[in-house]
C-alpha positions, 0 to 999 in steps of 0.5 A: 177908897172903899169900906167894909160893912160889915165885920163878918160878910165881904161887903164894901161899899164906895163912891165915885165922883166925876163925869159919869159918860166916862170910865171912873173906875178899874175894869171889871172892878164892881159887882153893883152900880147905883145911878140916881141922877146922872143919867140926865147931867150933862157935861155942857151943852152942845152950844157952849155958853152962847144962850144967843142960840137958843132963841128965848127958849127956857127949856127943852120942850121949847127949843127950835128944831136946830138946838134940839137935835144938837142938845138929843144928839150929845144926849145919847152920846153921853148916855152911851158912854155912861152904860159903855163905861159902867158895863166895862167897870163890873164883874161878871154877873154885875148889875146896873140900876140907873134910875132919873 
């Protein structure tokens, strides 16, 4: 539910929760959308729960080749749906500024 700001202006303020890489809001229903970090959450990892897959690594720079397409691959697929979602969410001339 939003709120008004101010008593003078149409200025109103909300926020949403819940997985970024899909629609969380009506089409063509916000001017302006602010992410500060949900560009890099994912919703699971392309191997699930098996850390057997990841042979030692604690982090991504150190990941084998195999597990590192896998984990870039679902990247840039929730990447395209966070953008896709939120572009079918704003108002004609609306603005997104997605920060990491």
């Amino acid at each position: 539910e939003a709120a008004k700001l101010d008593d003078g202006e149409n200025s109103w303020a909300s926020a949403k929760a819940g997985f970024a890489a899909k629609r969380i809001t009506d089409t063509e229903s916000v001017h302006f959308v602010m992410s500060l970090s949900t560009l890099h959450w994912m919703q699971q990892l392309p191997w699930g729960t098996d850390q057997a897959q990841l042979g030692g690594a604690i982090s991504c720079v150190t990941l084998q080749p195999s597990p590192m397409a896998k984990l870039r691959a679902l990247a840039d697929e929730e990447l395209q749906g966070f953008f896709s979602s939120r572009m079918a969410e704003l108002r004609t001339g609306g603005q997104v500024v997605a920060t990491l």
